[in-house]
C-alpha positions as CSV (number, residue, x, y, z in Angstrom):
1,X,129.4,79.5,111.1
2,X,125.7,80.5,110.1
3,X,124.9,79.0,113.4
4,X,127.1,80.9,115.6
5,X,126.1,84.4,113.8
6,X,122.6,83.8,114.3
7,X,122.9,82.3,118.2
8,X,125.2,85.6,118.5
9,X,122.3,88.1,116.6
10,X,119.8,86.7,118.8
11,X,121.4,86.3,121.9
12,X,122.2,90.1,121.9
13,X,119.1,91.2,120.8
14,X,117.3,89.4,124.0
15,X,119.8,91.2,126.3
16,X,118.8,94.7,124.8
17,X,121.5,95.6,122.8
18,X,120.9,97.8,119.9
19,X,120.3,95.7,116.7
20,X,123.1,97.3,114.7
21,X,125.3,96.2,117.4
22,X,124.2,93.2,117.4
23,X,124.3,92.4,113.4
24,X,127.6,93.6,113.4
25,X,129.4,91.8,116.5
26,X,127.5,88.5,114.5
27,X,129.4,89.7,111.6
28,X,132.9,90.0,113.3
29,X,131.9,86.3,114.7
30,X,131.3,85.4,110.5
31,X,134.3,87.0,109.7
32,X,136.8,85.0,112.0
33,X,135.1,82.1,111.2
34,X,136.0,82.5,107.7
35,X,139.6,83.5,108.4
36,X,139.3,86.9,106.5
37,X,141.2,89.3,108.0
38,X,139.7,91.8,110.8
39,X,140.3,95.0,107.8
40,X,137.4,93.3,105.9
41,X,135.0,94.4,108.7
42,X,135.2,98.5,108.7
43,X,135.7,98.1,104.5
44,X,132.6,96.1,104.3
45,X,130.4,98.5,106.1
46,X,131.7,101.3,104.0
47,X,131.0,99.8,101.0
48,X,127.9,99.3,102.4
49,X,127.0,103.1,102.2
50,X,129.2,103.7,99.4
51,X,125.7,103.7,97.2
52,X,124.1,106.7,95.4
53,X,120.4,105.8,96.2
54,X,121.3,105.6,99.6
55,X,121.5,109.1,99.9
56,X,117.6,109.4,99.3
57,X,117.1,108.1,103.4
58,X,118.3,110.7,105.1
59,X,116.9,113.5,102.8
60,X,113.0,111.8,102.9
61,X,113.3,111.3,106.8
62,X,114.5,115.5,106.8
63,X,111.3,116.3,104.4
64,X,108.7,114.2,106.7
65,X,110.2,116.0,109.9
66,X,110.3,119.4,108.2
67,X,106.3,118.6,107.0
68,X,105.6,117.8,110.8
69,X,107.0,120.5,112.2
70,X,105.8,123.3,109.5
71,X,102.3,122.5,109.3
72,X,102.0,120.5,106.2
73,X,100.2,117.5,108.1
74,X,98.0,119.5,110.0
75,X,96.5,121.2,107.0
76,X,96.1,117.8,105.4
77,X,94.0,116.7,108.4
78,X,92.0,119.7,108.1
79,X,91.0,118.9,104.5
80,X,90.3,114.7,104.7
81,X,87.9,116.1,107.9
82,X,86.1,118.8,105.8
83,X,85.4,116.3,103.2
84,X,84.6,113.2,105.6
85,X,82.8,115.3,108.4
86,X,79.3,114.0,107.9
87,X,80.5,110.5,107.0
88,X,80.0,107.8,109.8
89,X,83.6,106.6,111.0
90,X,84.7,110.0,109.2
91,X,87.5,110.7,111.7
92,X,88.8,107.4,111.4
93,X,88.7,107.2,107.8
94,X,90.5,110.8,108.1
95,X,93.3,108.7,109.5
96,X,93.8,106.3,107.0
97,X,93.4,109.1,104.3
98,X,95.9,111.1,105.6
99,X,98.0,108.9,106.7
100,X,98.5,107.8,102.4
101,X,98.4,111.3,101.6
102,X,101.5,112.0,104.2
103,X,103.1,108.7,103.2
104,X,103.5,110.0,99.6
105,X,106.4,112.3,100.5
106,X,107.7,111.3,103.8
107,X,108.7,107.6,103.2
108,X,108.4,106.5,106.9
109,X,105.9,104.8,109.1
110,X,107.3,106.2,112.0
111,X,107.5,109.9,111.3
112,X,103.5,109.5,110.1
113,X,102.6,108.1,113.2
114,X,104.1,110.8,115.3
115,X,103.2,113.3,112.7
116,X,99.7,112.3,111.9
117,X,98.8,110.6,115.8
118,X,99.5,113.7,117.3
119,X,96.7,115.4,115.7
120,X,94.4,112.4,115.3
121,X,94.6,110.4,117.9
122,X,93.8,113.0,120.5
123,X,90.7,114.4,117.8
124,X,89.4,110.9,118.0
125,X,89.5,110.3,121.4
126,X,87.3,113.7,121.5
127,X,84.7,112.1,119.2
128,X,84.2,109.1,122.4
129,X,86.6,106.6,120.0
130,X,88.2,104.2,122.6
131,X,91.8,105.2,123.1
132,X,93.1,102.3,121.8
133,X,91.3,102.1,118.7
134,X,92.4,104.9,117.8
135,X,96.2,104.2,118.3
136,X,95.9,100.9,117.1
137,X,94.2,102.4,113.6
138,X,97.2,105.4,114.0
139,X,99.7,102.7,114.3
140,X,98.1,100.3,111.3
141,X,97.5,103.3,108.7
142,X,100.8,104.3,109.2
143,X,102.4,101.1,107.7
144,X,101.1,102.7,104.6
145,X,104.4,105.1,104.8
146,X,106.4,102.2,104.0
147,X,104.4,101.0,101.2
148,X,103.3,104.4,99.1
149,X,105.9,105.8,97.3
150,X,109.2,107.2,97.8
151,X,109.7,104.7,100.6
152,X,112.4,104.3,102.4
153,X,112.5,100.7,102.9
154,X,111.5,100.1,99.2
155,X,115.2,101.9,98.3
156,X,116.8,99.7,100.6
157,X,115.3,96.6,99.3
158,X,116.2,97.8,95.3
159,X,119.9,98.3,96.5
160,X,120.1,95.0,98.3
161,X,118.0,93.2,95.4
162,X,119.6,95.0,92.4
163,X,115.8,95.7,91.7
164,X,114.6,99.0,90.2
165,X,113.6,101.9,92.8
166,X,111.3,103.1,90.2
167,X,109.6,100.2,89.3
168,X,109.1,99.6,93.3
169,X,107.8,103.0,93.6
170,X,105.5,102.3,91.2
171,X,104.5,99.1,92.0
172,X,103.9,100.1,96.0
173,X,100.9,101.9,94.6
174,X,98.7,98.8,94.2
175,X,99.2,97.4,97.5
176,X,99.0,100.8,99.2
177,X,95.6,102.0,97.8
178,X,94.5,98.3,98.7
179,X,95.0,98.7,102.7
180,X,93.7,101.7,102.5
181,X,91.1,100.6,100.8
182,X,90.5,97.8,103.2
183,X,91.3,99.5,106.5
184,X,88.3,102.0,105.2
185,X,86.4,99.4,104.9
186,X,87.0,98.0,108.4
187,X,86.2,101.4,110.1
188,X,83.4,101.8,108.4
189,X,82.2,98.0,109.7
190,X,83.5,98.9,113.2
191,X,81.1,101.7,113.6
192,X,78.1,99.9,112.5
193,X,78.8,96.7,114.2
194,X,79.6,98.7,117.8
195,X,76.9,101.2,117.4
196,X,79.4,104.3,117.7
197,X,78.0,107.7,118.9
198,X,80.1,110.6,118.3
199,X,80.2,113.5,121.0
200,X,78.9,116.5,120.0
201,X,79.3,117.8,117.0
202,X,83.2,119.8,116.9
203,X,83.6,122.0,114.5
204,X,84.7,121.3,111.1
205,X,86.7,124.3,108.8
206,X,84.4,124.6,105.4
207,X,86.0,122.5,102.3
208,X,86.5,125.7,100.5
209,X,89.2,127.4,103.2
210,X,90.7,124.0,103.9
211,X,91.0,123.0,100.2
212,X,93.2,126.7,99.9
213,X,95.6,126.3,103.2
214,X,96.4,123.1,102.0
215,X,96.6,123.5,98.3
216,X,100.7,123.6,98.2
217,X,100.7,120.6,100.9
218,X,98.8,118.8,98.4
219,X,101.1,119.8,95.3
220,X,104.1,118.3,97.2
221,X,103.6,114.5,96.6
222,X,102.4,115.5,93.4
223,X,105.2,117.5,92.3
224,X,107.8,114.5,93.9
225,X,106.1,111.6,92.6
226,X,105.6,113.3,89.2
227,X,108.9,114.4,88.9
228,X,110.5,110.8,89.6
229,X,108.1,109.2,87.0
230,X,108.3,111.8,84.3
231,X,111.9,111.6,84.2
232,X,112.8,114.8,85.4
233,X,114.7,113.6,88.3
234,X,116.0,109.7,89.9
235,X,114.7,109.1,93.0
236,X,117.8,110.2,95.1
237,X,117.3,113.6,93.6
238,X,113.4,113.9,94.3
239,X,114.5,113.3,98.0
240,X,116.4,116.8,98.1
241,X,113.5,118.5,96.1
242,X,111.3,116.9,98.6
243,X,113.5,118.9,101.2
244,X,113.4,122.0,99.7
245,X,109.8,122.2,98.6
246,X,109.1,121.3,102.3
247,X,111.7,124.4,103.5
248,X,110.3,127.3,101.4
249,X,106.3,125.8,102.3
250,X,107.0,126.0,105.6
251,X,109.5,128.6,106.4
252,X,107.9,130.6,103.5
253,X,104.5,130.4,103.3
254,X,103.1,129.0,105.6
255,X,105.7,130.2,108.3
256,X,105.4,127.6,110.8
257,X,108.8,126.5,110.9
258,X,111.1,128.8,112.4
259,X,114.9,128.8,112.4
260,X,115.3,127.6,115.8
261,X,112.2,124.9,114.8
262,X,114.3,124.1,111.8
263,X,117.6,123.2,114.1
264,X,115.9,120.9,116.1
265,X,114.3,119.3,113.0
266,X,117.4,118.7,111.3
267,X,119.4,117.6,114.6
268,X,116.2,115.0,115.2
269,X,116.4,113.9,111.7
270,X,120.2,113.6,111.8
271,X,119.8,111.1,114.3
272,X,117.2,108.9,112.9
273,X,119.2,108.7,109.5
274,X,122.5,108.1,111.5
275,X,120.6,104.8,113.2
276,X,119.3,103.4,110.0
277,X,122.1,103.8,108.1
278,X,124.3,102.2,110.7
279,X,122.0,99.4,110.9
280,X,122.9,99.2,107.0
281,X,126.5,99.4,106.7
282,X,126.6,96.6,110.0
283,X,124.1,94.7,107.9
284,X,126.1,95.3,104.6
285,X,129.4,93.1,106.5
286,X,126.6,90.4,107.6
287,X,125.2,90.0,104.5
288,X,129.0,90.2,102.7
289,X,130.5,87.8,105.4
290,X,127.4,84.9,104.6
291,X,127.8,85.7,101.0
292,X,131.9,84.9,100.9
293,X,130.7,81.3,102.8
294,X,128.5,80.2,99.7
295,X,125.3,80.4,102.5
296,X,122.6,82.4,100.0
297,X,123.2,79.8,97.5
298,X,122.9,76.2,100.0
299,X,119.8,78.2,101.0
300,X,118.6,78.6,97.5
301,X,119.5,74.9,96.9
302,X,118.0,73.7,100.0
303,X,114.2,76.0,99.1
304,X,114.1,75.0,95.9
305,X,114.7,71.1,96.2
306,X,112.0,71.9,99.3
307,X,108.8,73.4,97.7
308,X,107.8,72.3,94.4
309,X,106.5,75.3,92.5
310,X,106.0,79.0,93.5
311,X,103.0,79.3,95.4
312,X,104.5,76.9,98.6
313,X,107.7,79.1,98.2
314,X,105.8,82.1,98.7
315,X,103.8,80.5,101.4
316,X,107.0,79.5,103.2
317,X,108.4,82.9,103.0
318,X,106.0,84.6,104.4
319,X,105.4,82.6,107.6
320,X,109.4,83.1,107.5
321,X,109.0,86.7,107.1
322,X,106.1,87.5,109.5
323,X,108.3,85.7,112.4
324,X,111.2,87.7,111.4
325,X,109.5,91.4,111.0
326,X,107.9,89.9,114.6
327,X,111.7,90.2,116.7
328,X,113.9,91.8,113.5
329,X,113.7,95.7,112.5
330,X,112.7,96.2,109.2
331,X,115.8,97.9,107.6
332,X,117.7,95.2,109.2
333,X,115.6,92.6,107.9
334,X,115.7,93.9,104.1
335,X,119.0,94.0,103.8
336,X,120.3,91.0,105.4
337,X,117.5,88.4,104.1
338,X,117.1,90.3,100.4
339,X,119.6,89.0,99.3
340,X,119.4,85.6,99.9
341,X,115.9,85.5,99.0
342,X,115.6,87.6,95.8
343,X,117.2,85.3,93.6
344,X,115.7,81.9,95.1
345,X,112.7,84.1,94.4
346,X,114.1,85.0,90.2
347,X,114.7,81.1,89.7
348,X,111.0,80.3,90.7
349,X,110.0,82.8,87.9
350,X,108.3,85.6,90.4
351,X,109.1,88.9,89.2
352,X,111.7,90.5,91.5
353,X,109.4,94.1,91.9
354,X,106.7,92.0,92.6
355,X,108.4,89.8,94.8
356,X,109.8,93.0,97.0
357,X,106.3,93.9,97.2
358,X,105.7,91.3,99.1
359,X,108.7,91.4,101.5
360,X,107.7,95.0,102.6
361,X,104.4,94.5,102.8
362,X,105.0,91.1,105.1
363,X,107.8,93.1,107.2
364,X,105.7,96.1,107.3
365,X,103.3,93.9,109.5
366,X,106.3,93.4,112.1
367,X,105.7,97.6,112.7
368,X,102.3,96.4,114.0
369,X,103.1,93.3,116.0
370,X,104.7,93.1,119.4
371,X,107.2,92.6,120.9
372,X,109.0,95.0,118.8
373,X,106.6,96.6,116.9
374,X,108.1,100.5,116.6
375,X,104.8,101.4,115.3
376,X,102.7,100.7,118.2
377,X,105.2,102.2,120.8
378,X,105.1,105.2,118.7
379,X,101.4,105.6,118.7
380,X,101.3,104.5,122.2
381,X,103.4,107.3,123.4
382,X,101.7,109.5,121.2
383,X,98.4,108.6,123.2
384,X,100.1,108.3,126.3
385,X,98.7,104.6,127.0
386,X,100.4,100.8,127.2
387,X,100.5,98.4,124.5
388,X,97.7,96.0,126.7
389,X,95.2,98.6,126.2
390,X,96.1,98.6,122.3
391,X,95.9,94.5,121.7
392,X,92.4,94.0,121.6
393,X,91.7,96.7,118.8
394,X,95.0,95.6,117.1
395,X,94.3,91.9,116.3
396,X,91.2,92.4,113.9
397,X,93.1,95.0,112.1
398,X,96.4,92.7,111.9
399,X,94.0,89.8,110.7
400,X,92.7,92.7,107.5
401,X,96.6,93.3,106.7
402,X,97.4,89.5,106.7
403,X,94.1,89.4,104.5
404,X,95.7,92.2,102.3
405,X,99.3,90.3,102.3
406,X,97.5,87.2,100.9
407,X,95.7,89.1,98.2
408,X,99.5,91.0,97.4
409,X,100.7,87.8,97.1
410,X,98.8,85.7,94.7
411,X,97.3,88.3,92.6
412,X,100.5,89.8,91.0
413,X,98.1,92.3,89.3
414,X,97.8,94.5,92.3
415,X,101.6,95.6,91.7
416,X,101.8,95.3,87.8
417,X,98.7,96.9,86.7
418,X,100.5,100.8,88.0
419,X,103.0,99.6,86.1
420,X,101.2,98.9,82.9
421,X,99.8,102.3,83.5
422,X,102.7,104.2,82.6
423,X,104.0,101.3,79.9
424,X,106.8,99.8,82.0
């Protein structure tokens, strides 16, 4: 059965159909096999939704649109560059900044490229950075929307896992601040090691005036991600402050978003919630149909007869996971392999926050990698290029996420020390 439902995934996959289609014919395949009847299928994928924290995705993908759109990103640029302007590699390193800074409210790799790349990418370009450097760091600094907090794959992986939302949020901070940390570090080594000249000097508004028109755009992750760890509100709720904080900076204050501007925000943002959470509830009978067959636990049986203590596990499942994020979308990939894994994961002692640390970070690197890597079409549209121009400049800075990956992995530290922080 786990055969066919596979063959099936894959097979439909290569012939281009859409990968919630393709999850859920596999499922309908699973759910024959098993003799359930065909009512299971539409029941399944409702309960699939039918989950509170859920309803977090489509308000954090409306609040990174709405910051696009009202001017909350560019303001943000405008600030990093005021700060970094004399620094060598400063408009790079304005990139991965930003990118962390817009990652801490919008939850999405995707809507940060498109957001942030717009900006940068052209800017860098500007300053004689090779086109594809510049989407290829776009595309890589990005990832970072999936690992700082709220994130939206983080939520799926705490529903699929039974794992803590806030704890994950939490924990995502370690391995964040450590890419960007390292991809920092790689601009900075690029520059020197090519020789870099920037073009003439473009100019740069003074810190003081970009420090004020971006003041409230810097209160925003401040006032979401304090809320959620102070208590006030879950993380489902700081998704609809998120939203409304955005609305009233936007519309209000800074009145870049108007009322026409805000339609086609909330129709684009409609559809982009619509895909994922189709993906979820197809996913939701895929995972329910291999779950009824007793298939999680012969896997779990199988891995832990296999590899004889916790570092080959964790070895194993991220060569597994790499190859997967590689073909597999992310949401897709959370919630169908979560499951299985999580608990193989539990019985080999690794903490279950931890351990989904790792699977997003690993699956993050599938945004990055072709042949389906949604990050690098994004910033390649954004800079109006193909993906061959982009490989050259993307393999050293796949190599420093890999590096980053390992480091996620076998230091537990980097994701429990923000938790020690605040006593968890």
């Amino acid at each position: 059965m786990l055969a066919a439902m596979i063959i099936a995934m894959v097979g439909l996959m290569l012939i281009a159909v859409p990968v919630a289609v393709a999850i859920g014919l596999s499922g309908v395949i699973g759910t024959l096999f098993t003799g359930l009847p065909l009512i299971v299928v539409p029941q399944q994928a409702f309960i699939a939704l039918d989950k509170f924290p859920l309803a977090a995705i489509p308000f954090f993908i409306l609040a990174g649109n709405i910051m696009a759109a009202g001017g909350i990103s560019s303001r943000l640029v405008d600030l990093v560059d005021s700060i970094l302007a004399d620094v060598r590699g400063g408009l790079p390193i304005t990139c991965v900044m930003v990118c962390m800074i817009f990652a801490a409210v919008s939850g999405s790799s995707v809507a940060t490229t498109f957001a942030i790349g717009a900006i940068l990418i052209p800017a860098m370009t500007r300053q004689n950075y090779p086109v594809g450097f510049a989407a290829s760091l776009q595309a890589t600094s990005a990832e970072l929307g999936v690992l700082i907090p709220p994130s939206i794959p983080m939520i799926l992986y705490g529903v699929s896992a039974q794992a803590p939302v806030g704890d994950l949020f939490v924990a995502g901070l370690g391995p964040g601040a450590l890419i960007a940390l390292a991809l920092t570090v790689y601009v900075i080594v690029w520059t020197r090691i090519t020789g870099h000249t920037p073009a003439e000097d473009l100019p740069v508004k003074p810190f003081g005036r970009s420090l004020r028109r971006s003041l409230l755009a810097l209160l925003m992750p401040v006032v979401i991600l304090g809320g959620i760890y102070g208590g006030i509100f879950t993380p489902t709720e700081a998704s609809v402050v998120a939203v409304v904080y955005a609305l009233v900076v936007s519309m209000l204050v800074y009145r870049e978003l108007t009322l026409m501007g805000l339609l086609r925000v909330v129709r684009s943002s409609t559809l982009s919630a619509a895909i994922v959470m189709f993906i979820i509830s197809m996913a939701g009978l895929f995972s329910f149909v291999i779950t009824r067959a007793g298939i999680p636990a012969m896997i779990g049986g199988f891995i832990v007869e296999t590899f004889d203590g916790p570092v080959m596990f964790l070895l194993a499942v991220n060569v597994f996971l790499f190859l997967v994020g590689m073909f597999v979308e992310t949401a897709a990939s959370i919630v169908v392999i979560a499951p299985i894994l999580a608990p193989v994961a539990i019985r080999f002692g690794i903490d279950p926050v931890h351990f989904g640390l790792v699977m997003i970070t690993n699956l993050a690197l599938g945004m990055i990698t072709p042949p389906f890597g949604v990050n690098l079409f994004a910033a390649a549209a954004v800079a109006k290029i193909g993906l061959e121009q982009m490989i050259r400049h993307l393999l050293p800075l796949v190599a420093v996420i890999i590096a980053c990956l390992m480091l996620v992995t076998y230091v537990p530290w980097i994701t429990s020390a923000p938790l020690a922080l605040i006593g968890r």
